[in-house]
C-alpha positions as CSV (number, residue, x, y, z in Angstrom):
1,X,5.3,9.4,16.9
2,X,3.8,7.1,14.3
3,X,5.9,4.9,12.4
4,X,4.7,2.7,9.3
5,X,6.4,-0.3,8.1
6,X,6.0,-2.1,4.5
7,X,7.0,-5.4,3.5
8,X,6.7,-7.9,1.1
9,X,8.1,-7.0,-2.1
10,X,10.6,-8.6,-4.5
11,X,11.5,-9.9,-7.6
12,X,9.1,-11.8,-10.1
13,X,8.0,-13.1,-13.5
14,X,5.4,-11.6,-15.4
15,X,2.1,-12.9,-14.6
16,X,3.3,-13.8,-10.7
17,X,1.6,-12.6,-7.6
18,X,3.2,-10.7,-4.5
19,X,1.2,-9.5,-1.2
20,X,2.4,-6.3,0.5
21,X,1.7,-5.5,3.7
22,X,2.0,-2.1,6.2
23,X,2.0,-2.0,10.4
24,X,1.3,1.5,12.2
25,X,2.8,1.3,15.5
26,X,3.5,4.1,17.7
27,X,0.7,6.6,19.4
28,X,-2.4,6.1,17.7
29,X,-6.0,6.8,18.6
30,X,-7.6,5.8,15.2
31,X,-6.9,5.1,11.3
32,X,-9.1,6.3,8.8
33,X,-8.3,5.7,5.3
34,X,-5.2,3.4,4.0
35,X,-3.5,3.4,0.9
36,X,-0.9,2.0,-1.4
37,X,1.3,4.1,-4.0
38,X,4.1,3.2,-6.5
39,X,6.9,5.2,-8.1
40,X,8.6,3.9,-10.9
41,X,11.7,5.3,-12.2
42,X,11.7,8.6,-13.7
43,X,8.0,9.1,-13.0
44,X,5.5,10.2,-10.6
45,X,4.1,8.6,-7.4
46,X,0.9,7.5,-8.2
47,X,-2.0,6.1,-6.5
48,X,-2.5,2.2,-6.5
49,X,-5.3,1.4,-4.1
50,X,-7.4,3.0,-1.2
51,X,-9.8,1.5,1.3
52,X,-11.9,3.4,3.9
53,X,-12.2,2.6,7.7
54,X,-15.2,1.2,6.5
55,X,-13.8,-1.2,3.9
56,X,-14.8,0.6,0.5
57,X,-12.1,0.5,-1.8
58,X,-10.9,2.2,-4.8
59,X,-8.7,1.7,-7.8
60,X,-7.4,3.2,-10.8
61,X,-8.0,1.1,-14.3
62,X,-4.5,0.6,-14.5
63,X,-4.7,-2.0,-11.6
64,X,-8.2,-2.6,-11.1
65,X,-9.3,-6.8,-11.7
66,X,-5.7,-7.2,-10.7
67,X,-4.7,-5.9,-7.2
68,X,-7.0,-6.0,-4.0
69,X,-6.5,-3.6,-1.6
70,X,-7.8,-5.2,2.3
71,X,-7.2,-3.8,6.1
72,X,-7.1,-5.6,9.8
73,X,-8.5,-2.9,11.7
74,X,-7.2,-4.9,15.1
75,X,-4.1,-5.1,13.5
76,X,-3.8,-1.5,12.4
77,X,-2.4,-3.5,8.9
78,X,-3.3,-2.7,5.2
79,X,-2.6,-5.4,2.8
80,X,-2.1,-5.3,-1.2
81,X,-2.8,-8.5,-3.1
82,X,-1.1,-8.1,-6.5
83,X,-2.2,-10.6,-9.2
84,X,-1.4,-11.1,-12.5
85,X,1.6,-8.9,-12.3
86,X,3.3,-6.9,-15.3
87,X,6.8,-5.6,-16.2
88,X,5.6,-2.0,-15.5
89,X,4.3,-2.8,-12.2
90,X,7.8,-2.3,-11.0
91,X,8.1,0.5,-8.7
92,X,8.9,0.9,-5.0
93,X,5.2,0.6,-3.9
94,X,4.4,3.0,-0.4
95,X,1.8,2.8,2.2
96,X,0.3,6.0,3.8
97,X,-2.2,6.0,6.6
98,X,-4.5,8.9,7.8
99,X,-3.5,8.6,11.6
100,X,-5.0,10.3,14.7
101,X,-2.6,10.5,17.4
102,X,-4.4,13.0,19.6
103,X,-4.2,16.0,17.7
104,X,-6.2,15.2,14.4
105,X,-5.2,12.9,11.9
106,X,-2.2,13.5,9.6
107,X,-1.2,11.5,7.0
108,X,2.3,9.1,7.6
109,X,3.7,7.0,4.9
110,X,6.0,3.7,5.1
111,X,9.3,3.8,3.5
112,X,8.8,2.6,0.6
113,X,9.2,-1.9,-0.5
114,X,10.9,-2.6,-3.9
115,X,8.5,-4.7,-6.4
116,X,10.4,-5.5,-9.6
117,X,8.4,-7.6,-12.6
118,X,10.8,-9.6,-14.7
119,X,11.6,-12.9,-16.3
């Protein structure tokens, strides 16, 4: 069993910063690729930021210049640096991890950490 666990989230003004993390625990042989998603209200879960095992890292437009996306390997932890935050940033932001726990890897996500952008 592989369980993820994201923190960091809360409430701030427009233009603030917040950094989320994620922890696997559990059985696990090797992470490969790490990412952050949101879901806002009424709308669909979208992707945020992604990072290989190798450190490459993607974005979309919406977020790129203004979040960074990093992973401790050792510490089987992704991180999301959120700058320059906006009102409709808020969403309950989720980590998923590719995990291999022995039989392939499968994709786990954390349960979800509340971000809400407001003055």
């Amino acid at each position: 069993q592989v369980q993820l666990v994201d923190t960091g989230g809360g409430l701030v003004q427009p233009g603030g910063s917040l950094r989320l993390s994620c922890t696997a625990s559990g059985i696990i042989f090797s992470i490969n690729d790490m990412y952050w998603y949101r879901q806002a209200p009424g709308k669909q879960r979208e992707l945020v930021a992604g990072i290989s095992r190798g450190g490459s890292t993607n974005y979309p437009s919406s977020v790129k210049g203004r979040f960074a996306i990093s992973r401790d390997n050792a510490k089987r932890t992704v991180f999301l640096q959120m700058n320059s935050l906006k009102p409709e940033d808020t969403a309950v932001y989720y980590c998923k991890m590719a995990v291999d726990s022995g039989r392939g890897y499968y994709d786990w996500w954390g349960q979800g950490t509340q971000v809400t952008v407001s003055s």
